[in-house]
C-alpha positions in Angstrom: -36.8 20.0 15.4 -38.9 18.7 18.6 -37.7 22.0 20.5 -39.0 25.0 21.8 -36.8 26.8 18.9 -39.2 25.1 16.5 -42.1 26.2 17.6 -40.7 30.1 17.8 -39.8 29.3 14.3 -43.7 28.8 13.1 -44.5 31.5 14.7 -42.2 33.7 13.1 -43.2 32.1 9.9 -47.1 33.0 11.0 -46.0 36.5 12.0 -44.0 36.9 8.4 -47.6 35.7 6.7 -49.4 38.3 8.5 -46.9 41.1 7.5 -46.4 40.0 3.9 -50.5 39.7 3.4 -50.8 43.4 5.3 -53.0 42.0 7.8 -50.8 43.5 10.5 -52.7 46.9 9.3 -55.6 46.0 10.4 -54.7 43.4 13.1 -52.1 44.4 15.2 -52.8 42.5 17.6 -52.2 39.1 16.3 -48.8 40.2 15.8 -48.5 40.9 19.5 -50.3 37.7 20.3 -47.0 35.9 18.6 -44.6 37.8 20.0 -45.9 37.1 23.5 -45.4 33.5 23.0 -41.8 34.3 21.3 -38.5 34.2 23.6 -39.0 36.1 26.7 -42.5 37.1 25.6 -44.0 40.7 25.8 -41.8 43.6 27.0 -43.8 45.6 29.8 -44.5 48.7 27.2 -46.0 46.2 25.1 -48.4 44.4 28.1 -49.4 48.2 29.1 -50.4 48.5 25.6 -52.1 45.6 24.7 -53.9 44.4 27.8 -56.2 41.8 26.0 -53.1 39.7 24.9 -53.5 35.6 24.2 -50.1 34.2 23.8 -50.1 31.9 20.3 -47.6 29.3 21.4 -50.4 26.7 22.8 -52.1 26.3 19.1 -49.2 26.1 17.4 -47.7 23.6 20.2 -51.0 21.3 19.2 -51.0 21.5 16.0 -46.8 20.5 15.8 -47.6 17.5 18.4 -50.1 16.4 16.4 -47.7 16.0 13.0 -44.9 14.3 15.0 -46.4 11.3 17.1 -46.1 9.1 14.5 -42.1 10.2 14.5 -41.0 9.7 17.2 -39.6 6.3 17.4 -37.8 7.3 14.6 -36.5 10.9 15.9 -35.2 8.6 19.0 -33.4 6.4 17.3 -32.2 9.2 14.9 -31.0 11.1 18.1 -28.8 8.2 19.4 -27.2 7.5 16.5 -26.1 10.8 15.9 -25.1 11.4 19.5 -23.9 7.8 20.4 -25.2 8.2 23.9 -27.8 10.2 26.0 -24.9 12.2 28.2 
């Protein structure tokens, strides 16, 4: 996945590490850090409430482009096959 679904999807995973390791008690605001980057980002309750957001999605953008250059030759050619054309 080279989409914007996959990076949603590590986030959620990041956000499901924090909440399973219980470091949501203490650091609420990472989990709202995640969900601004997430779909439509922060609802306006949440902006009132969290002023000092940083949306997530740029670090986790990086770090997923840096693990896939070498893979995209591949994905390309991956793509077209399964697709038969670009239309």
């Amino acid at each position: 996945m080279k989409t914007k679904k996959s990076i949603d999807f590590l986030l959620f995973k990041k956000a499901y590490n924090i909440i399973s390791n219980k470091e949501h008690l203490t650091y609420l605001q990472k989990l709202v850090n995640i969900r601004a980057s997430l779909n439509k980002g922060l609802s306006e309750k949440l902006a009132i409430a969290f002023p000092n957001t940083i949306p997530e999605a740029e670090s986790v953008f990086d770090q997923k482009q840096d693990n896939n250059i070498s893979n995209t030759k591949h994905w390309l050619a991956g793509f077209v096959t399964g697709e038969g054309c670009f239309l």
